[in-house]
PDB file as gemmi writes it, atoms N, CA and C in Angstrom:
CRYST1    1.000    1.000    1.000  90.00  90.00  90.00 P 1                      
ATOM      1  N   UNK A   1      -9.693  -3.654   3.573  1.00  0.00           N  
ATOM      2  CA  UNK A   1      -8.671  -4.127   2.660  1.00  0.00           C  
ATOM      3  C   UNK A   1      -7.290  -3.720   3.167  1.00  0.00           C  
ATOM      4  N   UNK A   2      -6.524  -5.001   3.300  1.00  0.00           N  
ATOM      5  CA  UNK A   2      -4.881  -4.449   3.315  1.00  0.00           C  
ATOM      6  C   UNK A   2      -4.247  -3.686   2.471  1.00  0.00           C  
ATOM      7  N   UNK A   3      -3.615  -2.584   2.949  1.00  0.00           N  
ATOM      8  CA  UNK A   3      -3.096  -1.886   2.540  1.00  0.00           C  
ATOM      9  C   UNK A   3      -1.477  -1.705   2.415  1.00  0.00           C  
ATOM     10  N   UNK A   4      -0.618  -1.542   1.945  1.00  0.00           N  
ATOM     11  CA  UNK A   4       0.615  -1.516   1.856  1.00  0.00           C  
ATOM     12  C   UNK A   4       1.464  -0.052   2.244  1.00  0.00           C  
ATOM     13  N   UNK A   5       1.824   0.308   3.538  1.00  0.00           N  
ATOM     14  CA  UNK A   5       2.930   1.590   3.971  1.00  0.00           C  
ATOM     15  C   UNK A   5       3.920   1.653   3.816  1.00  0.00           C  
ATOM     16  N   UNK A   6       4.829   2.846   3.804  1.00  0.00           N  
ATOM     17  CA  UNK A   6       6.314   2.515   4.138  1.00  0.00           C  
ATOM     18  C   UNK A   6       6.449   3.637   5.164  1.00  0.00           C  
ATOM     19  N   UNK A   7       6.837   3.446   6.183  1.00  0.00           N  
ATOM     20  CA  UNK A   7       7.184   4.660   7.558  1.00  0.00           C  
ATOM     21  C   UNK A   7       8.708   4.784   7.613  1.00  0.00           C  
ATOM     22  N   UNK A   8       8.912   6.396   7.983  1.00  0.00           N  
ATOM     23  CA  UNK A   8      10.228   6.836   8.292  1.00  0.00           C  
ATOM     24  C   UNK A   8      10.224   6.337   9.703  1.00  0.00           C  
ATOM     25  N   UNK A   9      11.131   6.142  10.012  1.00  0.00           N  
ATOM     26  CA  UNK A   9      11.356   5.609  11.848  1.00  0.00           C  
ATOM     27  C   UNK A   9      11.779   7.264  12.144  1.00  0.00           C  
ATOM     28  N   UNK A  10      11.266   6.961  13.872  1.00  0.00           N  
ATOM     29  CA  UNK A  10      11.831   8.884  14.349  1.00  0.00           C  
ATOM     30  C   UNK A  10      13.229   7.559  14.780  1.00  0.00           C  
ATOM     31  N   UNK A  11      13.753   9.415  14.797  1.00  0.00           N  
ATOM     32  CA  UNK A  11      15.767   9.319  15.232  1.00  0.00           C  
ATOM     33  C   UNK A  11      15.796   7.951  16.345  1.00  0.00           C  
ATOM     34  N   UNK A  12      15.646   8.108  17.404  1.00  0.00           N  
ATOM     35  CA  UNK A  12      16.242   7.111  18.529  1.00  0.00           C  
ATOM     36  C   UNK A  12      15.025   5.857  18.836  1.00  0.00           C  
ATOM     37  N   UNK A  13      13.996   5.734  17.598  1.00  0.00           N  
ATOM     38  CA  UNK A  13      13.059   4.167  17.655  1.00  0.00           C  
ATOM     39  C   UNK A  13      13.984   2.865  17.729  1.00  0.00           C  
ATOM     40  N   UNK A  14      13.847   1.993  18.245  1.00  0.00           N  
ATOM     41  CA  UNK A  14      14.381   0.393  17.917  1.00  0.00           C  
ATOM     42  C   UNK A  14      13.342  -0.133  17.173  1.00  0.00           C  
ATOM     43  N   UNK A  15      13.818  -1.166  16.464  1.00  0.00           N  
ATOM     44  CA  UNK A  15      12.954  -1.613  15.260  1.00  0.00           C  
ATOM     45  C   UNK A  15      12.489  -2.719  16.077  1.00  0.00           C  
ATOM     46  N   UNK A  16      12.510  -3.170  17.544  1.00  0.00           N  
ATOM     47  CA  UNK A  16      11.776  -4.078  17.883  1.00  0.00           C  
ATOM     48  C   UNK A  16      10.443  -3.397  18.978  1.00  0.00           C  
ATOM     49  N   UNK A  17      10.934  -2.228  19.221  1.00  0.00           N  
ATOM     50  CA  UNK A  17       9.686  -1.260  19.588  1.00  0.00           C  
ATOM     51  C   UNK A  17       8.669  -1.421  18.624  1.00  0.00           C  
ATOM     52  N   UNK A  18       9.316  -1.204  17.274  1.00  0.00           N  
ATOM     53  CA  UNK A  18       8.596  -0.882  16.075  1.00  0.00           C  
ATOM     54  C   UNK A  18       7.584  -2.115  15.715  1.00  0.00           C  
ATOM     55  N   UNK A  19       8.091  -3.401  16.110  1.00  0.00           N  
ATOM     56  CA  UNK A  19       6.851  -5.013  15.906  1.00  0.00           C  
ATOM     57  C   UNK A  19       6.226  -4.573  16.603  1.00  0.00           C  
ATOM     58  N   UNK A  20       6.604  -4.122  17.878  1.00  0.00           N  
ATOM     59  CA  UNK A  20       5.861  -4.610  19.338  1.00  0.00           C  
ATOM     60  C   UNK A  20       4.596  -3.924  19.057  1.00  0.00           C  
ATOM     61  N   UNK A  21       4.705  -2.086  18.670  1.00  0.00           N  
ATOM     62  CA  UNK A  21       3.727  -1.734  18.392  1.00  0.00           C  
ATOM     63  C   UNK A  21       2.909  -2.076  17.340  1.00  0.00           C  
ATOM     64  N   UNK A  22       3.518  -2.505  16.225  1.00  0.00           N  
ATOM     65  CA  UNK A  22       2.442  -2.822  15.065  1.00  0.00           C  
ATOM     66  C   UNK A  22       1.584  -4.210  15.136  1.00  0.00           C  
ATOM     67  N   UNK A  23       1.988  -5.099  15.964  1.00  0.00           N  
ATOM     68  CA  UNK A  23       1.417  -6.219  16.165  1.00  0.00           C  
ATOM     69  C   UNK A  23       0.521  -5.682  17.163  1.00  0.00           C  
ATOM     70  N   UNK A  24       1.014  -4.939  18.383  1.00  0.00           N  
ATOM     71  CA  UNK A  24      -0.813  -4.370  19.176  1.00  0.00           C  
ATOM     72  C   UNK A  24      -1.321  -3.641  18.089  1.00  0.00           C  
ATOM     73  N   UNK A  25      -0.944  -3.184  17.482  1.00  0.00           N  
ATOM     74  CA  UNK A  25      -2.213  -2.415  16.401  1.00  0.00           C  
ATOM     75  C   UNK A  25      -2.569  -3.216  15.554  1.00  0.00           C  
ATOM     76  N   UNK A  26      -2.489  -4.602  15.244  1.00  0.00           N  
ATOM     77  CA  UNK A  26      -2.901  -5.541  14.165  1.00  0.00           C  
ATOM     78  C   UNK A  26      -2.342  -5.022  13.105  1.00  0.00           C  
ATOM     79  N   UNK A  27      -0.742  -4.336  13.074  1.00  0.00           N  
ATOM     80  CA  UNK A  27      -0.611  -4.353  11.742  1.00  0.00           C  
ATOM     81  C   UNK A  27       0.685  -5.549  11.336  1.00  0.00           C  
ATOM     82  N   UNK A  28       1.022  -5.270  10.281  1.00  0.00           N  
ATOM     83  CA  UNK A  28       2.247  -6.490   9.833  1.00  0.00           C  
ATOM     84  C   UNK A  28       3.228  -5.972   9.203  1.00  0.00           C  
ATOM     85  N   UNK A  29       4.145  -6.157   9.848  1.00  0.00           N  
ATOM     86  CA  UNK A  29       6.175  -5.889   9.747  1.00  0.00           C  
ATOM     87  C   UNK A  29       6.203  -6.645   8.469  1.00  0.00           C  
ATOM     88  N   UNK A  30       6.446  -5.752   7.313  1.00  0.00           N  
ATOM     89  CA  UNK A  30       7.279  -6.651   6.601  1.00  0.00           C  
ATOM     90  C   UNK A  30       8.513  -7.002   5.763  1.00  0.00           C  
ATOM     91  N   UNK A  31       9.310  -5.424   6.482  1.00  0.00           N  
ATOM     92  CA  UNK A  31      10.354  -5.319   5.592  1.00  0.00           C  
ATOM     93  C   UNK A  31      11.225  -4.374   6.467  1.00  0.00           C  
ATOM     94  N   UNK A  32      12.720  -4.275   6.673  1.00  0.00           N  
ATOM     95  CA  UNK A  32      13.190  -3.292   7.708  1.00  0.00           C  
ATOM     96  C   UNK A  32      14.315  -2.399   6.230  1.00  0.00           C  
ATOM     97  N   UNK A  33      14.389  -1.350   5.984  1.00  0.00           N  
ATOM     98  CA  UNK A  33      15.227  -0.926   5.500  1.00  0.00           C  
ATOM     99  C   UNK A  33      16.609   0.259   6.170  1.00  0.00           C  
ATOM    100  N   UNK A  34      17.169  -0.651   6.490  1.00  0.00           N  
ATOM    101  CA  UNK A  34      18.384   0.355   7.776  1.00  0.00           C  
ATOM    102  C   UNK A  34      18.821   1.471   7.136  1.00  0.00           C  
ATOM    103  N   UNK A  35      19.454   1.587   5.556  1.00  0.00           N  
ATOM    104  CA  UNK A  35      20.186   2.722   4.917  1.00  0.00           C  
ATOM    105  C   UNK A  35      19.068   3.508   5.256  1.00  0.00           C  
ATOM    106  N   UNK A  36      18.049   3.800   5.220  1.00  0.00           N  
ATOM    107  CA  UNK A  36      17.205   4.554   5.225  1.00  0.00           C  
ATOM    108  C   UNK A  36      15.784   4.553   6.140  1.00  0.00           C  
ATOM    109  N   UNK A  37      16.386   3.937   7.414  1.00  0.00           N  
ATOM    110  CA  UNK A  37      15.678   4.093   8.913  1.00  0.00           C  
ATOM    111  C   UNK A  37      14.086   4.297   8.074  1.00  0.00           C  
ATOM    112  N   UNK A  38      14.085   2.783   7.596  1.00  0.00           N  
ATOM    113  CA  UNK A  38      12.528   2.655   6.962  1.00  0.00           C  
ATOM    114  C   UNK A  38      11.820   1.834   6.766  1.00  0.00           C  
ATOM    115  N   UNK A  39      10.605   1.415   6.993  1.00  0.00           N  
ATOM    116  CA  UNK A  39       9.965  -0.244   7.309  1.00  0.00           C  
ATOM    117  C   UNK A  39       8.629  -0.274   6.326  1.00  0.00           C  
ATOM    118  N   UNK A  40       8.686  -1.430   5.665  1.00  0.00           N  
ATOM    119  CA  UNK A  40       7.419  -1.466   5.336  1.00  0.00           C  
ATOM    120  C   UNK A  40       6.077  -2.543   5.863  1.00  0.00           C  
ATOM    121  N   UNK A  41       5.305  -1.847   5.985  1.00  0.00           N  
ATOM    122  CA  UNK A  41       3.924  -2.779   7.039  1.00  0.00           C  
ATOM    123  C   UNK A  41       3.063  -2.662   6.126  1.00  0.00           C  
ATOM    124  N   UNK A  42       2.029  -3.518   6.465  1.00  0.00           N  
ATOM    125  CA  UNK A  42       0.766  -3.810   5.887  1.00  0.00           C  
ATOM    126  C   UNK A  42      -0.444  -3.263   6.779  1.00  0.00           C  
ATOM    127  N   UNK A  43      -1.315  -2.686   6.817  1.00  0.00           N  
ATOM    128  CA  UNK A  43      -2.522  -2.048   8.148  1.00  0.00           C  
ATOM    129  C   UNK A  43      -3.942  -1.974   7.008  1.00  0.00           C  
ATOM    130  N   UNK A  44      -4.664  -2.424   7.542  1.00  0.00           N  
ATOM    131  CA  UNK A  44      -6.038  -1.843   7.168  1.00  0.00           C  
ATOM    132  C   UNK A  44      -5.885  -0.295   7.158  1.00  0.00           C  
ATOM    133  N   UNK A  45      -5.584   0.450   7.866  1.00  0.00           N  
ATOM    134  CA  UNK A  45      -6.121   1.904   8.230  1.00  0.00           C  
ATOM    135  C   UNK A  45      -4.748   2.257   8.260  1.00  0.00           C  
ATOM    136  N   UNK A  46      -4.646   3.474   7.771  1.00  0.00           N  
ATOM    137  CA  UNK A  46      -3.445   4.386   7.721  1.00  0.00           C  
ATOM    138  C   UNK A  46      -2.884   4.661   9.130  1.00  0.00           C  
ATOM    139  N   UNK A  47      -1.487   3.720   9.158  1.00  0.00           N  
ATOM    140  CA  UNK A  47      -1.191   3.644  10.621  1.00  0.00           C  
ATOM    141  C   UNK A  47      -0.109   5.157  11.023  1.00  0.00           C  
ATOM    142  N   UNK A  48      -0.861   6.285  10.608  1.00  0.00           N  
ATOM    143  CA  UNK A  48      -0.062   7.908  10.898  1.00  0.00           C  
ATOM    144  C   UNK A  48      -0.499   7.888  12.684  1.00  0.00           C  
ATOM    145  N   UNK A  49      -1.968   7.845  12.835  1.00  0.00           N  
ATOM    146  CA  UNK A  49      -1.858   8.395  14.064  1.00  0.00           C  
ATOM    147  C   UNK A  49      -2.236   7.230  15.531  1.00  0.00           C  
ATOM    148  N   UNK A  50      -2.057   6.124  15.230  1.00  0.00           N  
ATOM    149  CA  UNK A  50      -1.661   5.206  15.886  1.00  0.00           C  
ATOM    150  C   UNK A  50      -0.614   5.064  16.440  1.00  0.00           C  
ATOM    151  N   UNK A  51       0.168   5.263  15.390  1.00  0.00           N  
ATOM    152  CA  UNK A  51       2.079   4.846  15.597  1.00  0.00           C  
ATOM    153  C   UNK A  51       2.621   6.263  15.563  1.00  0.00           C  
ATOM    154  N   UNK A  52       1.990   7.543  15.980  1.00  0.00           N  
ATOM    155  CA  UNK A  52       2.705   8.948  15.619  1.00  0.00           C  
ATOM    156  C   UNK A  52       3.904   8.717  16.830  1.00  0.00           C  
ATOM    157  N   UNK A  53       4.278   8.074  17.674  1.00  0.00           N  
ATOM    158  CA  UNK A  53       5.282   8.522  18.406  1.00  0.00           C  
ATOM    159  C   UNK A  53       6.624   7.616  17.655  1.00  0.00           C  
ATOM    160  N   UNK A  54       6.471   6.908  17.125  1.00  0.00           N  
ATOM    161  CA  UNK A  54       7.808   5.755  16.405  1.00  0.00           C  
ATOM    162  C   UNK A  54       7.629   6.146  14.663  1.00  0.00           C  
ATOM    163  N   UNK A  55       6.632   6.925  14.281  1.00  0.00           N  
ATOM    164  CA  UNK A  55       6.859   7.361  13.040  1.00  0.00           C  
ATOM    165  C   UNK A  55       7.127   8.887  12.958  1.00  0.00           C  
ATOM    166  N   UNK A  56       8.250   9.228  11.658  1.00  0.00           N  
ATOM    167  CA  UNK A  56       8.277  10.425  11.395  1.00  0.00           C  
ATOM    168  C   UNK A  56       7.640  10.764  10.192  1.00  0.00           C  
ATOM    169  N   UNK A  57       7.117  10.014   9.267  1.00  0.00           N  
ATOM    170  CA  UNK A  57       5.914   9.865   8.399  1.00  0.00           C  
ATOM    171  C   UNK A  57       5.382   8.318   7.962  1.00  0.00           C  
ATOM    172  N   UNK A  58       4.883   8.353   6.718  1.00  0.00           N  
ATOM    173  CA  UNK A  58       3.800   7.745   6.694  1.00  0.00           C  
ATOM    174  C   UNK A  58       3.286   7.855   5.541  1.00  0.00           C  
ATOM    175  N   UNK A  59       3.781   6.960   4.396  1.00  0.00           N  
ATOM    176  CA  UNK A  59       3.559   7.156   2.924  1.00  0.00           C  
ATOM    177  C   UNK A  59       2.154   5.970   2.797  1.00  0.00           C  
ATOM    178  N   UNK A  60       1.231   5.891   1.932  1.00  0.00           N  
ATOM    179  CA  UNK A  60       1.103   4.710   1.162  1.00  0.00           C  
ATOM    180  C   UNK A  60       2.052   4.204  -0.199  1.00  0.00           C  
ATOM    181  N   UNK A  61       1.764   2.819  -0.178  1.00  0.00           N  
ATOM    182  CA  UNK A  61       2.886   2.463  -1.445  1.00  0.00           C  
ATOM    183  C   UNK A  61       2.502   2.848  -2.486  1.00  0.00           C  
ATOM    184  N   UNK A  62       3.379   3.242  -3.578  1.00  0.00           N  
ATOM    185  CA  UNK A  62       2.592   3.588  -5.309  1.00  0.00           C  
ATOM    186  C   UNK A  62       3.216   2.799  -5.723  1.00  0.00           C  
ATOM    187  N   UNK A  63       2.009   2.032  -6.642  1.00  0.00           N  
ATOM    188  CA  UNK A  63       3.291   1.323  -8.490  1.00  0.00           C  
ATOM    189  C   UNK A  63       4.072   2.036  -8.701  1.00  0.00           C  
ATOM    190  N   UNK A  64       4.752   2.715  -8.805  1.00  0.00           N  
ATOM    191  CA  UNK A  64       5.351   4.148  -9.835  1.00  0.00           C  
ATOM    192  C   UNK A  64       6.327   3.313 -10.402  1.00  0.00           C  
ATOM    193  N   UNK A  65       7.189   2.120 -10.027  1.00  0.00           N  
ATOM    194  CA  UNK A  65       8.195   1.490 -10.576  1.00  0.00           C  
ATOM    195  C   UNK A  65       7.418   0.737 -11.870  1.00  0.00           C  
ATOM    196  N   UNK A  66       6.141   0.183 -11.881  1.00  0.00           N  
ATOM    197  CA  UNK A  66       5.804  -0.671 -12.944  1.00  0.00           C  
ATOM    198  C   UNK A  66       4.560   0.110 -13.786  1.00  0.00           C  
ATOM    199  N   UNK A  67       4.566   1.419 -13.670  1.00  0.00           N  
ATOM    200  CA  UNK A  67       3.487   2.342 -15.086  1.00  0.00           C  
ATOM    201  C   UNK A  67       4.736   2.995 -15.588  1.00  0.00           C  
ATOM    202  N   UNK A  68       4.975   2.450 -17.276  1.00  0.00           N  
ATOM    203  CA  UNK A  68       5.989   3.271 -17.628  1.00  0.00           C  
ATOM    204  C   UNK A  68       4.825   4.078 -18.903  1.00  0.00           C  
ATOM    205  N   UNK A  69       5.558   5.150 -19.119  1.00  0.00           N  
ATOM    206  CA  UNK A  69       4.813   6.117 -20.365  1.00  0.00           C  
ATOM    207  C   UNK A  69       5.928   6.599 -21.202  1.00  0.00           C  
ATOM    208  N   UNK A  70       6.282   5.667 -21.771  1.00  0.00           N  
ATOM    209  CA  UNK A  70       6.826   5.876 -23.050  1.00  0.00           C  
ATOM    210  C   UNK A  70       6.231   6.148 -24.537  1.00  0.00           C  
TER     211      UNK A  70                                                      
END                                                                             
């Protein structure tokens, strides 16, 4: 099952390093966020130690914006 990431980029990555590798790893680019040197991809498998040299982490996504508890 696809899964949804968001990765910190390390300091001196290019974000076209950053396709090049996720497309050899079968994963999918789908969002670049510059203020905050941060991308979100799609991967079957938690892409931490695949991509450890162009990532400085490696979240999965949470709802947290749409469970409210009021």
């Amino acid at each position: 099952m696809m899964e949804i990431y968001i990765a910190l980029l390390k300091q001196d990555v290019k974000l076209g390093d950053v396709k090049e590798k996720l497309a050899e790893e079968g994963m999918d680019f789908l969002k670049f966020y510059p203020m905050l040197n941060m991308v979100k991809i799609r991967a079957e498998k938690d892409p931490s130690k695949p991509c450890h040299e162009i990532f400085e982490t490696v979240e999965k996504e949470k709802d947290d914006f749409s469970s409210h508890t009021h």
